[in-house]
PAVEXDO-799845 format. One line per 10 residues: number of its first residue (from 1); their letters; for each residue z negated, y negated, x of C-alpha. Coordinates in steps of 0.5 Angstrom, whole numbers. Example, Ala and Ser with C-alpha at 12.3 -4.5 7.8 and 13.67 -1.06 7.14 Angstrom:
<nodes>
1	AS	-16,9,25 | -14,2,27;
</nodes>
This chain:
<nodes>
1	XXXXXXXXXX	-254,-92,60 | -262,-94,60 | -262,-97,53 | -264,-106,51 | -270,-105,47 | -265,-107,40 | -260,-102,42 | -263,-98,36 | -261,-101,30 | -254,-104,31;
11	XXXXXXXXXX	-250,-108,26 | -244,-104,23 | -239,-107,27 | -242,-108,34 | -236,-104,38 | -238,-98,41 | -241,-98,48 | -237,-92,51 | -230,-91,52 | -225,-87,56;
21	XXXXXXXXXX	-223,-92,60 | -229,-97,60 | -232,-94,67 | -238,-97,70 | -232,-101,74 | -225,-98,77 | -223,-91,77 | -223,-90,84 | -229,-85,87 | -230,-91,91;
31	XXXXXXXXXX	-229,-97,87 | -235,-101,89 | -233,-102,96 | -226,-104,96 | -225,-111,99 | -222,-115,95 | -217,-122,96 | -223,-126,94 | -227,-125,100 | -229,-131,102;
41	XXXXXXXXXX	-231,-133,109 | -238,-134,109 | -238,-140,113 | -234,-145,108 | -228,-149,110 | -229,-150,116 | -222,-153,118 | -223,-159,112 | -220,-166,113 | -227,-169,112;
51	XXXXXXXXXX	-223,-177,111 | -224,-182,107 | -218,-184,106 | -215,-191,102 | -217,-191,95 | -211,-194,91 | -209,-199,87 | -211,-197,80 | -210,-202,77 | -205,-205,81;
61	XXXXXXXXXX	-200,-199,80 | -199,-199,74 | -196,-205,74 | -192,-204,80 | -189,-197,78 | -185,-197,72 | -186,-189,71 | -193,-188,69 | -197,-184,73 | -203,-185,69;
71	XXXXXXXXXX	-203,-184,61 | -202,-190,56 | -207,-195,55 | -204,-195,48 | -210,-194,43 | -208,-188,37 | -213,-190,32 | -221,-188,33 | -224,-185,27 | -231,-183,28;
81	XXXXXXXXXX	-235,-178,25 | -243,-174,26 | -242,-170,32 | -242,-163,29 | -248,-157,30 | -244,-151,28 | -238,-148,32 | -232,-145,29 | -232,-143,22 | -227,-145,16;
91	XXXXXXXXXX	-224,-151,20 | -221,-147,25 | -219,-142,21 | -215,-148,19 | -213,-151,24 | -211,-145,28 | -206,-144,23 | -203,-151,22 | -203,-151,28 | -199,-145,29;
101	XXXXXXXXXX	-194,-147,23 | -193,-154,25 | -191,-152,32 | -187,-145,32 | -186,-145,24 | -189,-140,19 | -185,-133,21 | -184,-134,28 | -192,-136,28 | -196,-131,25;
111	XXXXXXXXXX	-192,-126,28 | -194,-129,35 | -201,-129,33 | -201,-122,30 | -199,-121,37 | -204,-123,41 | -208,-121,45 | -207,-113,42 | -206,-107,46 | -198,-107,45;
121	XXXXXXXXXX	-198,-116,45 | -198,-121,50 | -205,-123,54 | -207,-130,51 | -205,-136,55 | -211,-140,55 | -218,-138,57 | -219,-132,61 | -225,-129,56 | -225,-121,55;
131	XXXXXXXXXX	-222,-117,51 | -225,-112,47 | -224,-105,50 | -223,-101,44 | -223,-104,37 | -220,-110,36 | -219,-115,30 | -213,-116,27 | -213,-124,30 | -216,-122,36;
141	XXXXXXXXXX	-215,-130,38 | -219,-137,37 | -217,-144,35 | -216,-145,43 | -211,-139,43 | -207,-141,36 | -206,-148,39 | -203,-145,46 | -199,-140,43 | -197,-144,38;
151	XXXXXXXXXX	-194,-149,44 | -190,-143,49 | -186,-141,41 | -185,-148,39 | -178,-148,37 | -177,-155,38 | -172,-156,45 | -172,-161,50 | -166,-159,52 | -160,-163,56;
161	XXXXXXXXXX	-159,-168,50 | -166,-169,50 | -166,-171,57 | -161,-175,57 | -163,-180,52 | -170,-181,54 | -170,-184,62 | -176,-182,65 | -179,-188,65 | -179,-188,57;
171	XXXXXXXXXX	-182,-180,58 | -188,-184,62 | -190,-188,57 | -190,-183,52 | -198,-179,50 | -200,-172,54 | -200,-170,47 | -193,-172,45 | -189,-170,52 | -193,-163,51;
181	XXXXXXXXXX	-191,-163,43 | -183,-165,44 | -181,-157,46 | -179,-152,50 | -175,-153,56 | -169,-150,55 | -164,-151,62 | -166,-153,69 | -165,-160,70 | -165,-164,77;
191	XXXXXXXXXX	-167,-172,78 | -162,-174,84 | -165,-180,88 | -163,-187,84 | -163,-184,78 | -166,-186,72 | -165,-179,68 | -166,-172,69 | -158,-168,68 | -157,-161,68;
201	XXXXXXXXXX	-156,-157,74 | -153,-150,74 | -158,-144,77 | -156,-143,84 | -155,-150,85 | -162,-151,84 | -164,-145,88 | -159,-147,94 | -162,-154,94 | -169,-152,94;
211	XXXXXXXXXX	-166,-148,101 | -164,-153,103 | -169,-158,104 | -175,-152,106 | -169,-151,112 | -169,-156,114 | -176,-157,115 | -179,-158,122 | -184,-152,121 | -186,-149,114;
221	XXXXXXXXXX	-193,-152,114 | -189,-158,112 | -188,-155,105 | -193,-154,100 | -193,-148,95 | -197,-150,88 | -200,-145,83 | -202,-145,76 | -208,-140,73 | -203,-139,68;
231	XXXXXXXXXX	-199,-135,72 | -199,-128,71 | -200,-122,77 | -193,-120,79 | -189,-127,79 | -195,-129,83 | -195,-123,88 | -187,-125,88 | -189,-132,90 | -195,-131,95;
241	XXXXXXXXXX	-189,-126,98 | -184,-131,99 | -188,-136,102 | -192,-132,107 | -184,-130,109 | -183,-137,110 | -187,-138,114 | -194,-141,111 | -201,-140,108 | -201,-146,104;
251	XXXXXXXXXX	-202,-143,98 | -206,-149,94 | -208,-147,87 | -212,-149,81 | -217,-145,83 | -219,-150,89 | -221,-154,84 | -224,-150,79 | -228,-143,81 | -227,-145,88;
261	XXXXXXXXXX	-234,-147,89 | -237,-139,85 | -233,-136,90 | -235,-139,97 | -243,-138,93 | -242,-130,91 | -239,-128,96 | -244,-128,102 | -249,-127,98 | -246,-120,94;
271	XXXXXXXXXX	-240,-120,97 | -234,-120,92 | -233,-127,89 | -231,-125,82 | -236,-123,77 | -240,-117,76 | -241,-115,68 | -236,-113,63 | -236,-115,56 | -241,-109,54;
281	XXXXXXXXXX	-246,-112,58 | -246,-119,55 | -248,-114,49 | -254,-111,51 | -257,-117,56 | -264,-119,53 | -263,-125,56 | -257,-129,57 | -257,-136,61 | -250,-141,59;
291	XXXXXXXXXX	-250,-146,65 | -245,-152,66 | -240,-149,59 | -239,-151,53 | -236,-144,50 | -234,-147,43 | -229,-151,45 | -227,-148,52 | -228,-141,51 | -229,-140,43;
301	XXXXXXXXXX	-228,-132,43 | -235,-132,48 | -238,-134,42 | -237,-128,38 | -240,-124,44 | -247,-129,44 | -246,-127,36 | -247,-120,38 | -253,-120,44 | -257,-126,39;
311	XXXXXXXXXX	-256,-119,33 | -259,-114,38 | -264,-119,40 | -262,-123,47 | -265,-130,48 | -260,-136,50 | -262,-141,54 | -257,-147,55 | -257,-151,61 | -253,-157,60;
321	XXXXXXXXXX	-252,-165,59 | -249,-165,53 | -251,-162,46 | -245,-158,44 | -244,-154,38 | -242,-149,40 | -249,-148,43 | -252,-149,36 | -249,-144,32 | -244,-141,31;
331	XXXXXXXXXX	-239,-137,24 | -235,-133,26 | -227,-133,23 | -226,-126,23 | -233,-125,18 | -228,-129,13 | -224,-123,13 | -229,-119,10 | -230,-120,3 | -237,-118,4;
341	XXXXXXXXXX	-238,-123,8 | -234,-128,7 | -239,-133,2 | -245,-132,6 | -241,-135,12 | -238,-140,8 | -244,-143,5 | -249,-141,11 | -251,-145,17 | -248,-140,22;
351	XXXXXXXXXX	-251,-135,27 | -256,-139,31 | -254,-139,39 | -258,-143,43 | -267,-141,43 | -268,-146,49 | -264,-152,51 | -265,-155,57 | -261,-163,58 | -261,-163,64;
361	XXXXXXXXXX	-259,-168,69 | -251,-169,71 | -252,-164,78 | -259,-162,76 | -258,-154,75 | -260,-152,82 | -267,-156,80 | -267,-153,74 | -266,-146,77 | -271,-148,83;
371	XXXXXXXXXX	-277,-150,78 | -276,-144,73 | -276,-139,80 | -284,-143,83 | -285,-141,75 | -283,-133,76 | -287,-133,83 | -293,-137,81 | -293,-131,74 | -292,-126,80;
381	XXXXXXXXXX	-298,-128,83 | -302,-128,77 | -300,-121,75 | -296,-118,81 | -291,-113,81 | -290,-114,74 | -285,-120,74 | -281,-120,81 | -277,-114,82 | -280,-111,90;
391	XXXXXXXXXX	-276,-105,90 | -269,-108,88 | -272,-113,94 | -273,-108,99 | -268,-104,98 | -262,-109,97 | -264,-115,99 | -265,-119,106 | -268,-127,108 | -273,-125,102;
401	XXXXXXXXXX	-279,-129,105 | -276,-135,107 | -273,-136,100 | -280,-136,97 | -283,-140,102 | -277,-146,100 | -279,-145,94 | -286,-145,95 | -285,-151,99 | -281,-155,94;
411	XXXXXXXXXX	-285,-160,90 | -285,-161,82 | -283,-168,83 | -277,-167,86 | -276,-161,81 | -277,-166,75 | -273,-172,77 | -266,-168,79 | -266,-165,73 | -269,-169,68;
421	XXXXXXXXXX	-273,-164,66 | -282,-163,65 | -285,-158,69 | -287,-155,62 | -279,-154,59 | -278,-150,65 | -284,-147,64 | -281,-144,57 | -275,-141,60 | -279,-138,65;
431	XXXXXXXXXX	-284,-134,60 | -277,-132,57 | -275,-129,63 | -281,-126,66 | -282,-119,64 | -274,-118,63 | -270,-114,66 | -263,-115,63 | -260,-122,65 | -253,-125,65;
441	XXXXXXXXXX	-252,-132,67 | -247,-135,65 | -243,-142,69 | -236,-146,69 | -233,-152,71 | -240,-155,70 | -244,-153,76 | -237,-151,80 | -236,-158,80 | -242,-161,82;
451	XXXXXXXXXX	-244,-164,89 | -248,-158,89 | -244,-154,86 | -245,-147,91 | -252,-148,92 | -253,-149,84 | -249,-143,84 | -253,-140,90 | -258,-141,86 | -257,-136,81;
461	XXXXXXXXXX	-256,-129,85 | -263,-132,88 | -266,-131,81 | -262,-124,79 | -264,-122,86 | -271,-124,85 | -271,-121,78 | -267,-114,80 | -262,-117,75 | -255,-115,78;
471	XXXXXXXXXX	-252,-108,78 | -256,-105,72 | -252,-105,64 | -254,-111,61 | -254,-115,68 | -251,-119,72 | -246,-124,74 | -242,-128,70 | -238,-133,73 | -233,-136,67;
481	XXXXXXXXXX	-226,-137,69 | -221,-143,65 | -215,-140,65 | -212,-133,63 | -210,-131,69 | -213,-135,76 | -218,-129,77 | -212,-124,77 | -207,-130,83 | -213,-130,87;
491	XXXXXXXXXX	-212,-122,87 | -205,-123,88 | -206,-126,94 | -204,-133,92 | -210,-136,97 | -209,-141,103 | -214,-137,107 | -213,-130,106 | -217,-125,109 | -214,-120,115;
501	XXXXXXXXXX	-214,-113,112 | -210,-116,106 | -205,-119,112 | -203,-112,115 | -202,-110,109 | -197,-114,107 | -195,-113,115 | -194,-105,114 | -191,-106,107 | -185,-111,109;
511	XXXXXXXXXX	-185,-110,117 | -186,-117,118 | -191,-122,121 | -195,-126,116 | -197,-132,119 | -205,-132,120 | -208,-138,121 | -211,-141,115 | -206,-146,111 | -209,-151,106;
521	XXXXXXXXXX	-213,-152,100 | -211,-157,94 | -216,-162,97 | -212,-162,104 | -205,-160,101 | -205,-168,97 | -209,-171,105 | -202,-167,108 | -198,-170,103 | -201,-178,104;
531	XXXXXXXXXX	-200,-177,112 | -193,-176,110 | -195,-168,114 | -192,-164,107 | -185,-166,106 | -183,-161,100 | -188,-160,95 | -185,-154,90 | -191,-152,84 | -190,-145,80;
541	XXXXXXXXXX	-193,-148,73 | -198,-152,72 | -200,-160,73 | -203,-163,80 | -201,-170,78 | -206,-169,72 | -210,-164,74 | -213,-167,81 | -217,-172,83 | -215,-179,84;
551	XXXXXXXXXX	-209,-179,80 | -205,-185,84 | -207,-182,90 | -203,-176,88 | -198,-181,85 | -197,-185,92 | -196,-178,95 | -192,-174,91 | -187,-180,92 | -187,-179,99;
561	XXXXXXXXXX	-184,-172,99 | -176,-171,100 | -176,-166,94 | -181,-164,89 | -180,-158,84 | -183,-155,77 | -183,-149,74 | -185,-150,68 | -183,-148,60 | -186,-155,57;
571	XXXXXXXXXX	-185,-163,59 | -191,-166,62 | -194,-172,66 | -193,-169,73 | -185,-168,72 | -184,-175,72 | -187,-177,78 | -183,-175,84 | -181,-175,91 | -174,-177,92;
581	XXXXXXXXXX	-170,-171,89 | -174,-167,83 | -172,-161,79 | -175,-158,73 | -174,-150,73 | -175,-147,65 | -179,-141,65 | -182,-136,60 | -188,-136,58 | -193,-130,56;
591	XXXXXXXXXX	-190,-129,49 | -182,-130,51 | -178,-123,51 | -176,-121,58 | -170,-117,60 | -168,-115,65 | -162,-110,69 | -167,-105,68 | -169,-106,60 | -175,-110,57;
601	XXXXXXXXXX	-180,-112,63 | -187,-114,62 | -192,-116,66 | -200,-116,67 | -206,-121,68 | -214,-120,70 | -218,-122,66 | -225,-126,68 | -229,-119,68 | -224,-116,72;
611	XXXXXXXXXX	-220,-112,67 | -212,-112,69 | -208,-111,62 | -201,-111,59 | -197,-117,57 | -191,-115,54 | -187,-121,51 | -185,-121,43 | -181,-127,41 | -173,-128,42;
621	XXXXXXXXXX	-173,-134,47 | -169,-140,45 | -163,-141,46 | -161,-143,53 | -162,-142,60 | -169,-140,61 | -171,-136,66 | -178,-131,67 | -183,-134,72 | -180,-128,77;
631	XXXXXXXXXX	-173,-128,77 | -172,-136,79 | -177,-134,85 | -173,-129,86 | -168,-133,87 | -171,-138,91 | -173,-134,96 | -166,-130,96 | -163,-137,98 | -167,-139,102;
641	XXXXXXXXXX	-170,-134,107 | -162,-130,106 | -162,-124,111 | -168,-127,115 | -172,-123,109 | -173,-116,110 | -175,-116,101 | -171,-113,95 | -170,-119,92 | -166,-116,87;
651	XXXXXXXXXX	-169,-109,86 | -175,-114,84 | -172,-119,79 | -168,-113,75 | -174,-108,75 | -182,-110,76 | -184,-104,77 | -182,-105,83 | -186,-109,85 | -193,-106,82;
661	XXXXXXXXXX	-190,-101,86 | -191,-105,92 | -198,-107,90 | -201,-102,89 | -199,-100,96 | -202,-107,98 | -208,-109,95 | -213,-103,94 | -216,-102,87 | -208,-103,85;
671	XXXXXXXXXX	-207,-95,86 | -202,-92,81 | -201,-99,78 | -195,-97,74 | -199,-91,71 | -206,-95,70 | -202,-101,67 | -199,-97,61 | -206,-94,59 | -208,-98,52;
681	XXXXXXXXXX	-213,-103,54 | -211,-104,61 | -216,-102,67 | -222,-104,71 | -221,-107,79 | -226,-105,83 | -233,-109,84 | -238,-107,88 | -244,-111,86 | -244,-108,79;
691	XXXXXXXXXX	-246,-102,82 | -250,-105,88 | -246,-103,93 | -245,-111,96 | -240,-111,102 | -243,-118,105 | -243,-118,113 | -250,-114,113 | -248,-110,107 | -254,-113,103;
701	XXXXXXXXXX	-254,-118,98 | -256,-124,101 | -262,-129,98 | -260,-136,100 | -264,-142,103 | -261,-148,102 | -263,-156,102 | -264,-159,95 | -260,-165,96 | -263,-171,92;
711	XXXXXXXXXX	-257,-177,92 | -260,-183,91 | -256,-187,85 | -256,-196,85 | -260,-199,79 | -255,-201,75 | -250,-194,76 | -249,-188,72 | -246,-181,74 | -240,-179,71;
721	XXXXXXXXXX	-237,-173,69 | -231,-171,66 | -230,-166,60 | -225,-164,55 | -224,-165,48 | -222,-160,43 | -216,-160,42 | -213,-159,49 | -213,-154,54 | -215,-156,61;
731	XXXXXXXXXX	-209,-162,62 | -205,-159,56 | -206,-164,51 | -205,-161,43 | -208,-168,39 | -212,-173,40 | -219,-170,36 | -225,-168,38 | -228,-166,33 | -235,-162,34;
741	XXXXXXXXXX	-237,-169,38 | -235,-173,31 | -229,-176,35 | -222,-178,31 | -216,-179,34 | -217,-183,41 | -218,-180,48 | -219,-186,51 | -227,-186,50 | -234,-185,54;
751	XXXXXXXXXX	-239,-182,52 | -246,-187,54 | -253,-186,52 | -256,-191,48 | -260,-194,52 | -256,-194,58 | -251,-198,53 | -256,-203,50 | -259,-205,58 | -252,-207,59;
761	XXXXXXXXXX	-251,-210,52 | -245,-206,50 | -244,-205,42 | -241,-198,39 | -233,-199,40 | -234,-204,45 | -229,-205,51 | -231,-203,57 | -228,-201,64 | -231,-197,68;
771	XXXXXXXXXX	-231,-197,76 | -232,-191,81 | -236,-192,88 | -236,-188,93 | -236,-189,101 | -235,-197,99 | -229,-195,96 | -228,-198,88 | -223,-194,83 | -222,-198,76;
781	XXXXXXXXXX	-220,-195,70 | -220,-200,64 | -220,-201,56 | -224,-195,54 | -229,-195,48 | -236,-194,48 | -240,-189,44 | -247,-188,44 | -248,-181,44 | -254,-175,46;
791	XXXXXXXXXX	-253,-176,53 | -259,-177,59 | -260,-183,61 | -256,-185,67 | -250,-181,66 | -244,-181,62 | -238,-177,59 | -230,-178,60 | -224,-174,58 | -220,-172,64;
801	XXXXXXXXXX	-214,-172,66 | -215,-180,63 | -221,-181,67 | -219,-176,74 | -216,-184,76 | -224,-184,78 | -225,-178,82 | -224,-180,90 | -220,-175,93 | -225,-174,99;
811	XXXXXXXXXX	-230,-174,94 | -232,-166,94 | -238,-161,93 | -241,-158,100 | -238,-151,103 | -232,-151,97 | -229,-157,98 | -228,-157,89 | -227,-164,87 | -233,-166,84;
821	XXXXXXXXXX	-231,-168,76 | -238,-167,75 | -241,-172,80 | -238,-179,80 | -242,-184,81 | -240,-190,76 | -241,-198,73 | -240,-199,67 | -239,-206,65 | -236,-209,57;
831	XXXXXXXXXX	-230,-213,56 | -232,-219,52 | -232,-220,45 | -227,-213,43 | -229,-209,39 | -224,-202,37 | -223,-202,30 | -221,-195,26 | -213,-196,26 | -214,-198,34;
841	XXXXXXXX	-213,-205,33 | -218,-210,36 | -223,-214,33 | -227,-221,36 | -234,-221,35 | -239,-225,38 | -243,-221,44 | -250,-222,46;
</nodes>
């Protein structure tokens, strides 16, 4: 391995580099040319609906329904504090375990944490971050993993009792954060038409209902089938089975509305559209570029590994709209076991992470990256064949001149005014970039959610093509996925359009015809849904209701389906707006002991760099009548399909050895599953980028030529973007904290940049509504509370799922069709006279 210029002085407790099963990217000979379930057509989605429907009346429908499709507008009681420079450190220490305690109790808690993430444990349920290969920490976990670890061993218990006390109107009118905090479902309860409560249902009643109404459907294409990237391998691969078995590809998932828009950039351009460094790579880069994520509260584990590259001597540049503190340093919990380090970490300010910040403009990167480009081109001028990578271009590469000349072509005018940024700041980041080879760029929810979210991304593999900066120890591609396992269901096949070579594959394994016609996305599934072509809508995990854009949009179309049902182990907001019959199926999670016929079963989850490791769970589930994710599939696919199946679905519930069996049968990279999957640590899939072999169309890697799409904003309007809060885990909701940007027991917030504030006479704490514009189309979202904070002007920050009520469904990054959370353009306007007090009251005061 060609050694980082730091390589020879290590820190003592930098993971060693080289391990038995840490090869450069499977086990197979011919590993990097295996095609994958992610293959994305490269021409986009051609089959999207591109309508603007009716926006809905937000206001109004609060009013008009008693179930609340929108969080309470009930304010919990703002304190603020100083937005926060260091990430981590004693207080999540803390919080981790009161956390854990609060929830599950001190015994069953702690050995949960001592659980996760190890070898002989259960995969985290949060974000899908890497582990380490070989050695690992006795808490191998973050703040974020406690806390959803903490919430699937609650040992509270929403049980028939519970049910049947709360109507569901009352449920509706309870916070995210109290639905999720009330426990474990424990039986399988149904909502019949005209009820006011959920009651129990017995387990084949369920099943048989659910056949019932898929039977009773004109086509298949009438239902839709959800998934969650919280779903592990084997339950998915089970799902997408019984679906294509039904008849259908409508297949949407979360991952339409979160890496959809990586995928679609990635894999025209190197042919797979999945990531192409290991853990060991982020390392050894001398340089890593962090775009579009805040690592410290979305994936704080990234953080220990920046720790070790910024030890070793790698630069970081962050490129993001907001100053986050886990982009400013970083202490490390686990040093706070080591008694030598432990008073330097308390006391210290923490390991620096950021050496360049880039506050950019809301959708700006793609400018970001254009300017630093024209920088690296002009600094090859100068010097040449020093700073561009000509025989990686020559060798791998193809449209390589028309690239330079759209970037010769693009003046630093329109560079500067989109992204907010001078000639001189994009100067800086190229310098450190132009005599390095080791580079990693880094990107989330940030850019894939942009109206300019592919080419952004696009973008990116230009410049490590341009570099020869992809395929090499300590270079390459890092898109981070949000959810543990949303790269592993892809995989499995949960997709609406999937490539043909996995369908014969099914076909040949099973002797049946899978449908080939593409099915529908989330974006087309809610459309299909409104126009009353979606019937039946059954989601494996997960909360679209909250998750998706235009909350009432999806309100109005969940009420039109004969029938809605949700496997789920815990309450939320999405299981109270239905369609005429509803049904919640209680699930395992990850930690929950599975037995089976055949003994204790485990499963398995791929994780954001592609490795495929054990969950195993070891906690005893709570007393009731909760199912794995596997078994109540199995179920509903055997009631609903009987003998026109040509599955075992049994075979498959009592042994899920079976169907890794299957899988390795069906998807390459898979082979020997069941022998690969028992190796501690888990194993790596194929990628043929990570060792240049990039299996596009024309077997090269591909420079993009794209358009710079300027969007011209009013006057008096703001561009948007939605983000989360510390405390909670995409729509999850642990509590009402965001503690790194000073904020204190209130979610109904937006973040404004001061000037912004003062043009529109807008105090801090003031009340104001804020309305989103799009197509001549307004959504209003009223009474949250203004807070001046380090944004750029003209843009602003809300949490989701509140402010997701401002997002028009129709409203979609080109070629991906991702919902922009990242790209709403807004007014924002004071409600007179009401300023928010610290115990959330309101106080009169006079406005200028």
């Amino acid at each position: 391995m060609e050694k980082s210029p730091n390589n020879e002085k290590k820190p003592a407790d930098i993971p060693q580099q080289h391990i038995e099963n840490e090869p450069k990217s499977g086990d197979r000979p011919d590993q990097g040319m295996a095609m994958t379930n992610d293959h994305y057509d490269p021409q986009g989605k051609p089959d999207a609906d591109k309508r603007v429907l009716p926006a809905p009346d937000t206001v109004g429908n609060k009013r008009k329904f008693p179930i609340l499709a929108q969080p309470p507008e009930a304010f919990t009681g703002l304190k603020l504090g100083k937005p926060a420079d260091v990430a981590a450190g004693l207080p999540a220490v803390l919080k981790s375990g009161a956390f854990a305690w609060s929830e599950a109790g001190v015994g069953r808690g702690t050995h949960a944490l001592l659980k996760l993430n190890q070898k002989d444990g259960f995969d985290c349920s949060s974000c899908a971050w890497p582990d380490p290969d070989r050695d690992r920490s006795i808490a191998e976990f973050c703040e974020n993993g406690a806390k959803a670890t903490a919430s699937d061993a609650d040992h509270k218990r929403v049980d028939p009792d519970f049910f049947a006390k709360h109507s569901v109107v009352e449920l509706s009118q309870m916070t995210d954060r109290d639905l999720n905090n009330a426990g474990r479902i424990t039986h399988p309860v149904v909502l019949r038409p005209g009820a006011t409560h959920y009651t129990p249902i017995a387990w084949d009643d369920a099943f048989q209902l659910i056949a019932d109404e898929l039977n009773k459907l004109e086509s298949p294409h009438e239902a839709a089938f959800y998934t969650s990237g919280k779903v592990p391998n084997e339950p998915a691969y089970v799902y997408q089975l019984f679906v294509r078995q039904f008849g259908t590809n409508n297949l949407p998932d979360c991952s339409n509305m979160c890496h959809e828009s990586s995928g679609s950039a990635l894999s025209p351009t190197v042919g797979l559209g999945k990531g192409s460094v290991t853990l060991n790579d982020i390392y050894d880069a001398e340089v890593i570029i962090i775009m579009g994520q805040n690592p410290g509260t979305n994936h704080p584990r990234m953080l220990s590994a920046l720790q070790i590259a910024k030890r070793k001597g790698a630069k970081i540049i962050s490129v993001n709209p907001l100053h986050e503190a886990g982009l400013s340093h970083f202490k490390n919990p686990q040093d706070f076991m080591n008694p030598i380090k432990a008073v330097g970490t308390l006391l210290g300010h923490g390991t620096p992470i950021t050496d360049l910040f880039l506050q950019v403009k809301i959708n700006g990167d793609m400018a970001v990256l254009r300017g630093i480009m024209k920088h690296l081109l002009d600094a090859e001028d100068k010097s040449p064949g020093t700073v561009v990578d000509h025989e990686f271009i020559r060798q791998y590469t193809t449209c390589y001149q028309e690239f330079v000349e759209v970037i010769r072509s693009t003046t630093w005018e329109d560079i500067e005014e989109m992204s907010g940024l001078s000639r001189g700041q994009l100067l800086e980041a190229a310098n450190l970039l132009a005599h390095k080879k080791k580079i990693i760029t880094c990107w989330a929810m940030g850019l894939t959610q942009q109206k300019n979210g592919v080419m952004s991304i696009q973008e990116i593999v230009n410049l490590h093509l341009l570099k020869g900066a992809i395929g090499i120890p300590g270079g390459g591609l890092c898109p981070v996925r949000g959810h543990s396992n949303v790269q592993g269901d892809r995989t499995m096949g949960i997709w609406e359009r999937p490539h043909q070579e996995f369908l014969d594959a099914l076909e040949k394994e099973y002797n049946f015809q899978p449908p080939r016609e593409h099915g529908l996305d989330t974006v087309e599934s809610i459309k299909a849904m409104y126009d009353g072509k979606i019937k039946v809508f059954l989601s494996l995990g997960g909360n679209l209701l909250s998750a998706g854009p235009d909350t009432e949009f999806i309100a109005d179309c969940m009420r039109k389906q004969r029938l809605t049902a949700f496997v789920a182990p815990k309450l939320n907001r999405g299981h109270l707006t239905t369609g005429d019959i509803s049904l919640i199926l209680p699930c395992f999670t990850h930690l929950d002991i599975d037995v089976q016929k055949s003994g204790q079963q485990f499963t398995s989850c791929e994780n954001s760099m592609g490795v495929v490791s054990r969950n195993k769970g070891v906690l005893e589930p709570l007393e009731g009548e909760m199912r794995s994710e596997v078994a109540i599939i199995c179920g509903i696919a055997k009631a609903t399909l009987g003998a026109r199946s040509t599955v075992d679905w049994d075979a498959y519930t009592e042994n899920y050895d079976t169907i890794r069996d299957a899988i390795s049968r069906v998807i390459p990279g898979f082979e020997e599953f069941n022998e690969k999957i028992r190796k501690p640590g888990g194993f790596y899939l194929p990628n043929g980028p990570r060792e240049r072999n990039f299996t596009t169309e024309n077997g090269k890697a591909n420079f993009s030529v794209t358009d710079m799409v300027m969007h011209p904003i009013e006057p008096d309007q703001l561009v948007l973007m939605t983000i989360r809060s510390h405390d909670q885990f995409n729509t999850t909701v642990y509590d009402y904290n965001d503690r790194y940007r000073g904020i204190h027991g209130e979610r109904r917030i937006v973040f404004m940049n001061p000037q912004d504030m003062a043009e529109r006479n807008i105090r801090e704490r003031q009340l104001v509504n804020v309305t989103s514009h799009f197509e001549g189309q307004t959504r209003k979202m009223e009474r949250l509370i203004a807070i001046p904070y380090n944004i750029p002007k003209g843009n602003t920050a809300a949490y989701y799922p509140e402010a997701n009520v401002l997002v028009p469904v129709a409203s979609v990054a080109y070629i991906s069709n991702t919902p922009t959370s990242k790209f709403v353009i807004v007014t924002v306007e004071p409600v007179a006279d009401a300023i928010v007090k610290g115990d959330g009251s309101t106080e009169v005061v006079a406005v200028a």
